[in-house]
C-alpha positions as CSV (number, residue, x, y, z in Angstrom):
1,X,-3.6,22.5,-22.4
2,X,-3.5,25.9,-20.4
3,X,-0.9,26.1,-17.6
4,X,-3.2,25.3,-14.6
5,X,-4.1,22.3,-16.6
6,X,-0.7,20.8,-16.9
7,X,0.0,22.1,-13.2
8,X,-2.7,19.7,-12.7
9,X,-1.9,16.5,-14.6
10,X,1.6,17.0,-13.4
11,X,0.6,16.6,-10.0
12,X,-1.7,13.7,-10.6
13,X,1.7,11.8,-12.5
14,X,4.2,12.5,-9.7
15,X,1.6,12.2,-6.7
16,X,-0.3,8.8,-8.6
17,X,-3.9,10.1,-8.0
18,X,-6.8,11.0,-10.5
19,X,-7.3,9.4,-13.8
20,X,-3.2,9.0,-14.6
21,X,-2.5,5.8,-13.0
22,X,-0.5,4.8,-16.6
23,X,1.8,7.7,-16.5
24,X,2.2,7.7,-12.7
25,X,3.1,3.7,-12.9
26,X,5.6,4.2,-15.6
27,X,7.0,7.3,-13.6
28,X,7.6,5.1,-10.6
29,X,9.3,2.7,-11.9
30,X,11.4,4.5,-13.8
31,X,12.3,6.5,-10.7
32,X,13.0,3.1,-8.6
33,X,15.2,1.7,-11.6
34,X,17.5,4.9,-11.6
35,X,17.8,5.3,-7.4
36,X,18.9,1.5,-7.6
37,X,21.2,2.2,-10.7
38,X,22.2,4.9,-9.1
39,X,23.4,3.2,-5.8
40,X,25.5,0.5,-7.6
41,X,27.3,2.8,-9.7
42,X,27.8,4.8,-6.8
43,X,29.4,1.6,-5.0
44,X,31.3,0.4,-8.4
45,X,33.0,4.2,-8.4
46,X,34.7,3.2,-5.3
47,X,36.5,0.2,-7.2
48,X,40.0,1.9,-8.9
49,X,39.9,-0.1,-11.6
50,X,36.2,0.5,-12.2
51,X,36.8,3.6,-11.7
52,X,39.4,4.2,-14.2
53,X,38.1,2.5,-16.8
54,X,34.8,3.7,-16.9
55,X,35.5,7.3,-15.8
56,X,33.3,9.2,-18.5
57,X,30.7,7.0,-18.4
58,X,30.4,6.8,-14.7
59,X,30.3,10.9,-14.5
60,X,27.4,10.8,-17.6
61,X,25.3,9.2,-14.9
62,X,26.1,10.7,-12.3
63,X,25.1,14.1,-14.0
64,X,22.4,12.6,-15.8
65,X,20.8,11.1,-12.3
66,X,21.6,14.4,-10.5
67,X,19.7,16.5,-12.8
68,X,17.0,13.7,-13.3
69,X,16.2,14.2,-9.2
70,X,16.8,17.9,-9.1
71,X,14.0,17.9,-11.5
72,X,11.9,15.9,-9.8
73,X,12.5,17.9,-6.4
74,X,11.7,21.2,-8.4
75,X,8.3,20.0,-9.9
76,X,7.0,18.7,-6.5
77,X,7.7,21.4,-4.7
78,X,6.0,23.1,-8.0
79,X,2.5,21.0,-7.5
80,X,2.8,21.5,-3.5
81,X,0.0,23.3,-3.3
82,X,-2.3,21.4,-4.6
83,X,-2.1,18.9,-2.0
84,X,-5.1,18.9,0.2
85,X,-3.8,19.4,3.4
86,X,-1.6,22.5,2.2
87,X,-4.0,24.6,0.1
88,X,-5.1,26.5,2.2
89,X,-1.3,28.3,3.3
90,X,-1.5,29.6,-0.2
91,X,1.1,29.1,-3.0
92,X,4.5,30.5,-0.8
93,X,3.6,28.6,2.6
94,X,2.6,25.8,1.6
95,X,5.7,24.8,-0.7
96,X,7.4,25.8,2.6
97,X,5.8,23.7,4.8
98,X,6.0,21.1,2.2
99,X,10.0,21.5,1.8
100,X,10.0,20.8,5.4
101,X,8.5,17.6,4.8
102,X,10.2,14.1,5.6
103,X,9.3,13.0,1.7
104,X,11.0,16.1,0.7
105,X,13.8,16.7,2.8
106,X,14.9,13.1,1.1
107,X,14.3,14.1,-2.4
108,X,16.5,17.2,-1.6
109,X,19.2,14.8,-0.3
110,X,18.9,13.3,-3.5
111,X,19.4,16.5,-5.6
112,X,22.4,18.0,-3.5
113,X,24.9,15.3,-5.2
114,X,24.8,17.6,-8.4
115,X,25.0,20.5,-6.7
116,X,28.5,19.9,-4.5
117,X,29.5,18.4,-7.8
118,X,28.6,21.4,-10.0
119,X,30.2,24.5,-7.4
120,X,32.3,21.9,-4.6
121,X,34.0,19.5,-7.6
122,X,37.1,18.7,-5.3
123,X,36.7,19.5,-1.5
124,X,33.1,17.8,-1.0
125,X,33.9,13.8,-2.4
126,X,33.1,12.0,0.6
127,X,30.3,13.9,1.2
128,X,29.2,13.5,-2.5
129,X,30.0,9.7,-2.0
130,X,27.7,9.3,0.9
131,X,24.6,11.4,-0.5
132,X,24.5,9.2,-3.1
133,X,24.1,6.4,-1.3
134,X,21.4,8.3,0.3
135,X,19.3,8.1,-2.4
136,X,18.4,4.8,-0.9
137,X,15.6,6.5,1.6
138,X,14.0,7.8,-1.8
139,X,12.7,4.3,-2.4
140,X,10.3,4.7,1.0
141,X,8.3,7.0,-0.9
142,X,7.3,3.7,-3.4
143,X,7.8,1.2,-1.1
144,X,4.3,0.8,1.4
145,X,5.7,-1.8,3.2
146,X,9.1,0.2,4.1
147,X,6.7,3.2,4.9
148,X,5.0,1.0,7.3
149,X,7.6,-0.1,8.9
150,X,9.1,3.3,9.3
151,X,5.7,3.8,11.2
152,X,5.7,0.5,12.8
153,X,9.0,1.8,14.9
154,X,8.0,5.4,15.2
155,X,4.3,4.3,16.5
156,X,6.5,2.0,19.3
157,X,9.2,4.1,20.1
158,X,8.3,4.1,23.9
159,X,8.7,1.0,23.9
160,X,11.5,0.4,21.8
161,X,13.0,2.9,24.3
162,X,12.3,1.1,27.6
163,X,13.8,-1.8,25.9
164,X,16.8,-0.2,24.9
165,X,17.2,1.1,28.6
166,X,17.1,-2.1,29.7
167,X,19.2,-4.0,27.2
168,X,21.8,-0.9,28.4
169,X,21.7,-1.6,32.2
170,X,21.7,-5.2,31.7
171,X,24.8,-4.6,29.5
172,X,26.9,-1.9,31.9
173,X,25.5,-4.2,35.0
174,X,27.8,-7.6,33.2
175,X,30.8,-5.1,32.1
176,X,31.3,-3.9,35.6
177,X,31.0,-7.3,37.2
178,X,33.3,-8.8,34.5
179,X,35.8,-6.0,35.2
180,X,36.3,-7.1,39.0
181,X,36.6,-10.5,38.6
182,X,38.8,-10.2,35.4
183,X,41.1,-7.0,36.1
184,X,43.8,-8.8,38.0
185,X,44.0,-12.0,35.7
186,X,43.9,-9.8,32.4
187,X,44.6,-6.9,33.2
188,X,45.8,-5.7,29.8
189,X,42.2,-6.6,28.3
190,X,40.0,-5.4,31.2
191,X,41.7,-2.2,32.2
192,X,38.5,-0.4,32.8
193,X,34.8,-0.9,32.8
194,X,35.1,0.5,29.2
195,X,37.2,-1.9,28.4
196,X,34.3,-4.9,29.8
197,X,31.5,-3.0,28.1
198,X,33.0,-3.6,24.6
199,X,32.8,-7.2,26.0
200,X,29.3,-7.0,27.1
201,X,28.2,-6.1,24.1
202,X,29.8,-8.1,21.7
203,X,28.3,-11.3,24.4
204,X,25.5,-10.2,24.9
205,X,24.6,-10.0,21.3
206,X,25.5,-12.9,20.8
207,X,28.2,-12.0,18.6
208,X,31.1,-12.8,20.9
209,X,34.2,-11.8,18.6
210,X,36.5,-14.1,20.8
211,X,39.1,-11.5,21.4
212,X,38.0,-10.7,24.9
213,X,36.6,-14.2,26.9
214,X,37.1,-14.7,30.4
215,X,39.8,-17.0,31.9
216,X,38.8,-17.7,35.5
217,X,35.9,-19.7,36.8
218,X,34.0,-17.5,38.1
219,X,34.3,-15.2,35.0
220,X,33.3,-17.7,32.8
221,X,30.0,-18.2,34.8
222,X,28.9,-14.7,34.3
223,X,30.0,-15.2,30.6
224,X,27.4,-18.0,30.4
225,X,24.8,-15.8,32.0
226,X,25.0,-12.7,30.4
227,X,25.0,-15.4,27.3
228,X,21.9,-16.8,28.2
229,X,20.5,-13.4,29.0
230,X,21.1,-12.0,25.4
231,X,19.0,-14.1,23.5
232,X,16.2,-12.6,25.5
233,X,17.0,-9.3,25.4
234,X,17.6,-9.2,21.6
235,X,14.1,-10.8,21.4
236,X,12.1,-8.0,23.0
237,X,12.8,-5.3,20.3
238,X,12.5,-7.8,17.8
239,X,8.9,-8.9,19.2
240,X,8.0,-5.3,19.3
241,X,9.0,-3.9,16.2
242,X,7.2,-7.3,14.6
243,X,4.1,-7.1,16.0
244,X,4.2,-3.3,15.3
245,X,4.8,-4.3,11.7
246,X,2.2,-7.2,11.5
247,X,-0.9,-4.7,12.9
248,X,0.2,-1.6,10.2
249,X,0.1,-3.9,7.6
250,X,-3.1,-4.9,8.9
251,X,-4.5,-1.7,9.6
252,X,-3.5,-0.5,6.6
253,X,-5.3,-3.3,4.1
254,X,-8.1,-2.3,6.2
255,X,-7.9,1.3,5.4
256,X,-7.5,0.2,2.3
257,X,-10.1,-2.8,1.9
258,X,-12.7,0.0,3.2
259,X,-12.1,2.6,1.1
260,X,-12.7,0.4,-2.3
261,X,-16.1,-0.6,-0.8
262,X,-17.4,3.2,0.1
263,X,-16.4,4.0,-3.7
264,X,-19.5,1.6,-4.9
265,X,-22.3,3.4,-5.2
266,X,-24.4,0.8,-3.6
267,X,-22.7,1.4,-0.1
268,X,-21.9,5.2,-0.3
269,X,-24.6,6.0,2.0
270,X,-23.8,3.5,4.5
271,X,-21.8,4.6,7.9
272,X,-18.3,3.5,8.5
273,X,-19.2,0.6,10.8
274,X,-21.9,-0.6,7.9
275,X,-19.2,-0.3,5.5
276,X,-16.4,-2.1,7.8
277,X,-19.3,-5.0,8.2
278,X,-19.1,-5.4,4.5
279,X,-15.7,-5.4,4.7
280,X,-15.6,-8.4,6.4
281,X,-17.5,-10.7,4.1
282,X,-14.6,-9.9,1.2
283,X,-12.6,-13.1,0.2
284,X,-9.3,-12.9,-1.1
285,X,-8.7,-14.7,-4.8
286,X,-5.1,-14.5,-6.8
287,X,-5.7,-15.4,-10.7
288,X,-2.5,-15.6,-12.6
289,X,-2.3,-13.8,-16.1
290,X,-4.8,-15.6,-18.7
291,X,-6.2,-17.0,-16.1
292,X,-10.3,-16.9,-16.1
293,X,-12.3,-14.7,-13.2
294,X,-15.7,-15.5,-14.9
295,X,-16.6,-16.7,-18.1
296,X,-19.9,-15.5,-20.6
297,X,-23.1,-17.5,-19.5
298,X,-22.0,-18.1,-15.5
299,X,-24.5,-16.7,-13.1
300,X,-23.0,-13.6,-12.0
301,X,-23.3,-13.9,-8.4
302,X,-20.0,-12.4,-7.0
303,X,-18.2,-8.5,-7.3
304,X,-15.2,-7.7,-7.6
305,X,-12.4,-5.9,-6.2
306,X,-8.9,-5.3,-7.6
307,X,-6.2,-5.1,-5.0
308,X,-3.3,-5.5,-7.3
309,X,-3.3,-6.1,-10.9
310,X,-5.5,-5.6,-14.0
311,X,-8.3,-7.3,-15.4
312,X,-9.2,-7.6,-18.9
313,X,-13.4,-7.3,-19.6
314,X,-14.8,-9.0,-23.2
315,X,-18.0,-7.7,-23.5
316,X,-20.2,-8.2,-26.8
317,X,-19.0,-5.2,-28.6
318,X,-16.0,-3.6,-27.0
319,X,-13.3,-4.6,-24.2
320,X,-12.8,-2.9,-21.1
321,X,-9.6,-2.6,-18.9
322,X,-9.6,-2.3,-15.5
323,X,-6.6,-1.3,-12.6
324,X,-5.7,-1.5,-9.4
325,X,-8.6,0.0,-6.9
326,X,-11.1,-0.4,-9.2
327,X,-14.1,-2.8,-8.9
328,X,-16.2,-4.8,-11.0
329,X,-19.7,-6.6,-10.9
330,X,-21.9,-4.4,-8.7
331,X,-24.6,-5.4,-10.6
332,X,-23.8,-9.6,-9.4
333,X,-25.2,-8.2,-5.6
334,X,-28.5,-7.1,-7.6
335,X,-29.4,-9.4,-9.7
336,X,-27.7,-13.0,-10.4
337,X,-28.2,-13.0,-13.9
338,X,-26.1,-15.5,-16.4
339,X,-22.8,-13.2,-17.6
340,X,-23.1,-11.4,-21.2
341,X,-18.9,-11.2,-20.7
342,X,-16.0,-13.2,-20.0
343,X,-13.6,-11.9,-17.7
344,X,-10.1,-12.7,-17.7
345,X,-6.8,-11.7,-15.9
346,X,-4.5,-9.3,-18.3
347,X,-1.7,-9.6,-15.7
348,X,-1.6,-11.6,-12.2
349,X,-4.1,-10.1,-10.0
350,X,-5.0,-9.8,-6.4
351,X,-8.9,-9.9,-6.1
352,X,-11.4,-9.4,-3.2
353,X,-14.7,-11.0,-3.7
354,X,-17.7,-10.2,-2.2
355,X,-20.7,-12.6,-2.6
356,X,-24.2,-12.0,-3.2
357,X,-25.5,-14.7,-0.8
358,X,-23.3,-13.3,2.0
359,X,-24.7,-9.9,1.4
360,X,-28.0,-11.0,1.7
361,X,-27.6,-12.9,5.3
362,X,-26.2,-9.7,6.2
363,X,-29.1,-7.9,5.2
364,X,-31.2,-10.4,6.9
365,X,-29.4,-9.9,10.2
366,X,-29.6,-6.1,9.9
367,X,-32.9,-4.9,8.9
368,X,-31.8,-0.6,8.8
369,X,-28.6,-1.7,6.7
370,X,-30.4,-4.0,4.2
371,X,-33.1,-1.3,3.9
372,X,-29.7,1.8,3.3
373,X,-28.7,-0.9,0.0
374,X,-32.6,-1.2,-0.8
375,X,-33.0,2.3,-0.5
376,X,-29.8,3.3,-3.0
377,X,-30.7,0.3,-5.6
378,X,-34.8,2.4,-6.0
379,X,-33.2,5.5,-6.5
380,X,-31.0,4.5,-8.8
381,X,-33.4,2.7,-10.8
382,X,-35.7,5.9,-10.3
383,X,-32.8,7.8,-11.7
384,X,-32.6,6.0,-14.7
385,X,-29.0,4.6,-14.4
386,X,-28.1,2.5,-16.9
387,X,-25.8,-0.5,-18.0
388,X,-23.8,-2.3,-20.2
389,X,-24.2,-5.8,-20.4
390,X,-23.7,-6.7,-16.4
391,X,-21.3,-3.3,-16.0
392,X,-23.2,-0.5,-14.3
393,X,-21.9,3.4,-15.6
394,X,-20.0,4.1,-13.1
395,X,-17.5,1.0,-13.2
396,X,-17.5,2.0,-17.2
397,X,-16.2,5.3,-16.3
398,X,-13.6,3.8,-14.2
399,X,-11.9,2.7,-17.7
400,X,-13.3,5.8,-19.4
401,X,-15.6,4.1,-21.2
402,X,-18.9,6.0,-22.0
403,X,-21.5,3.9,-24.0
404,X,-24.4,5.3,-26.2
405,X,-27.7,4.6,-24.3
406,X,-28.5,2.7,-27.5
407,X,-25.9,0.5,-26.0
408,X,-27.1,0.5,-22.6
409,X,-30.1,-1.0,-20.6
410,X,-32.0,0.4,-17.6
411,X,-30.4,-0.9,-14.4
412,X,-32.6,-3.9,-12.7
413,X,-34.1,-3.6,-9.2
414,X,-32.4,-5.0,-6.4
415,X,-32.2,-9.0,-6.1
416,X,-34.9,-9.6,-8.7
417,X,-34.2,-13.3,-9.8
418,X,-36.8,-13.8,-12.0
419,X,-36.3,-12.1,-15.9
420,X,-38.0,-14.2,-17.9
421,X,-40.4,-12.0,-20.2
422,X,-44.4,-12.8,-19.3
423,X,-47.3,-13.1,-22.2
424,X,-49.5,-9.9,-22.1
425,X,-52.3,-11.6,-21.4
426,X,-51.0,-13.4,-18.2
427,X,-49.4,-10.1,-16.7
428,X,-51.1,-9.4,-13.6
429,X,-51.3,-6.1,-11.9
430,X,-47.8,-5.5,-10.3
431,X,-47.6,-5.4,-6.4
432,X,-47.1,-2.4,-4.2
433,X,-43.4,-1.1,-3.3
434,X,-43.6,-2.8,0.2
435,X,-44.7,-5.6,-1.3
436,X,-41.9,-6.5,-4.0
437,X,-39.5,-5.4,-1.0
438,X,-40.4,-7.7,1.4
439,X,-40.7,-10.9,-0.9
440,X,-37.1,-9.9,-2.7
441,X,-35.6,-9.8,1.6
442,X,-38.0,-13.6,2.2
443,X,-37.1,-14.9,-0.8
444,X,-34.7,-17.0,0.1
445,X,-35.7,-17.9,3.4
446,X,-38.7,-20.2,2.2
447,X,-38.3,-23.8,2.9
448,X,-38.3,-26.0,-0.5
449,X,-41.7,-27.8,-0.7
């Protein structure tokens, strides 16, 4: 393997894109198992008797972790320029404008324990102590729901901030008022408006410590108020930040719904709003491990995508594993023939299912897409694509499987329902192109006689 080679597959490990999803998965969790490890030991150190006892040990990891991460930092900023976005600054700017990165800045956080260990061993231990704990924010790299809530927050910060302004007025308004009315009954406990904003808080979180309260009537009305008040005003963040949350988690199963259906070759000429239209029509199926997806002789009627998971593929002479973000099936929305393969999940999986029949009363609805799928299927027939039992080439190559074409068949025309092998002497002259295409899109709209 030459150097720009291994540049190359290192990048594709640490970065979990190309055709290492194995390593990169391992490589993950490995990573979040240590930063977790990592943060208890770093909370047990500050035991004494923990401490003491497991001295050595504790300081093995510690060195051990430190070194593991200052690695880690060293190779991505190493790969940086092979990231899309930064090629083009060439191989100095580019690691710079990656070091300046959120992603990295917290990997670096990560490394520096070892460092202020290595050349600072006694004048940098609380520092030390609290870089450590650090390490937490590394986890936001692996974690796309913590990433999307980091963005939730960011996306609503106005808001957030006009909230926060007003939770603050409402707060500085109830501190001075309880000030005058409680300043000459408790005068050692509302000395200043300071003094009533520590109250204010504390009530109108609804915390209300009980170390400061009001004593007079008219104190403890405003106490109720500002009481009342609070639940409200803790709500509003809380309603923003949530419904922030709930519409990036959306968006971003969206994002990522779409982008497994322009990967099937089938769609890949379709435009964006075609492709979101087919989106639509995918149903969401969770098969536990063993559990059967579709079993050998069923018409295949239905493709697959995998969201999460890994699915296990028995075909006739070989088995065939596929991962997250592949798909499976294609050949189901061409022609519903009975399955050559039984299909099982190898681990619990997440599917989206898309249906053949709701493909085609999409088609019928929308004469220029159908006639984009109808277009793609005739080429690819003309281009002598082929398949192996109901698995077209290209979701072979998703598991790096590549079959002899002794193994393989020519791929079958779009929708054709009828297989069954004619006499020679009955075949009849075979209709034009317009022909076949408009009695595969009426098909199924003649009435039963």
């Amino acid at each position: 393997m030459s150097g720009q080679e291994f540049k190359r597959a290192l990048y594709e490990v640490l970065e979990d894109t190309g055709k290492r999803r194995i390593g990169a998965r391992v490589l993950k969790q490995l990573l979040i198992a240590l930063i977790l490890l990592n943060i208890l030991f770093a909370v047990l150190e500050t035991v004494p008797e923990i401490r003491d006892l497991f001295s050595s040990q504790l300081r093995f990891v510690q060195f051990a972790s430190g070194f593991i991460f200052l690695t880690e930092y060293i190779m991505r900023l190493y790969v940086a320029d092979l990231h899309p976005p930064l090629r083009r600054y060439g191989p100095v700017f580019s690691r710079l404008r990656y070091a300046i990165q959120p992603d990295a800045i917290i990997d670096l956080i990560g490394a520096l324990p070892l460092l202020f260990v290595l050349f600072l061993p006694n004048q940098a231990v609380t520092m030390v102590i609290v870089l450590r704990l650090l390490r937490f924010l590394k986890l936001a790299r692996y974690s796309p729901a913590l990433r999307s809530l980091i963005s939730a927050v960011g996306n609503e910060r106005r808001a957030l901030l006009g909230s926060s302004m007003i939770i603050f007025g409402v707060i500085l308004l109830s501190a001075t008022v309880m000030y005058l009315i409680e300043k000459d009954d408790q005068p050692e406990k509302f000395r200043s408006i300071l003094h009533g904003i520590y109250w204010a808080i504390t009530t109108v979180t609804t915390v209300g410590y009980g170390d400061v309260v009001p004593v007079s009537n008219l104190g403890k009305m405003v106490a109720g108020i500002v009481m009342l008040m609070g639940y409200g005003l803790i709500a509003l963040p809380v309603g923003i930040i949530a419904s922030a949350f709930a519409r990036e988690i959306h968006s971003r199963d969206f994002v990522v719904t779409w982008s497994m259906v322009a990967r099937v070759p089938l769609f890949e000429d379709l435009k964006a709003t075609e492709i979101a239209e087919v989106s639509k029509l995918l149903q969401s199926l969770r098969v536990q491990k063993g559990g059967t997806i579709a079993d050998k002789g069923d018409v295949a009627d239905k493709m697959y995508f995998i969201a999460d998971g890994e699915v296990e593929i028995r075909l006739q002479h070989d088995t065939v594993f596929l991962g997250e973000g592949s798909f499976f099936g294609e050949l189901a929305l061409i022609n519903q023939t009975p399955r050559t393969a039984k299909v099982v999940a190898y681990k619990d999986c997440q599917l989206l299912v898309l249906e053949a029949e709701a493909l085609k009363h999409l088609m019928d609805k929308d004469e220029k897409l159908a006639k984009k799928i109808m277009d793609e299927a005739r080429d690819r027939v003309a281009a002598g694509k082929r398949v192996l039992g109901e698995l077209a080439e290209e979701e072979l190559q998703q598991a790096g499987v590549f079959a002899s074409s002794e193994q393989m068949d020519q791929e079958p025309e779009l929708f054709e329902k009828d297989s069954t092998p004619q006499d020679d002497d009955d075949t009849d002259e075979p209709d034009s192109e317009e022909e076949r295409l408009k009695d595969a899109s009426t098909s199924e709209k003649e009435p039963e006689r």
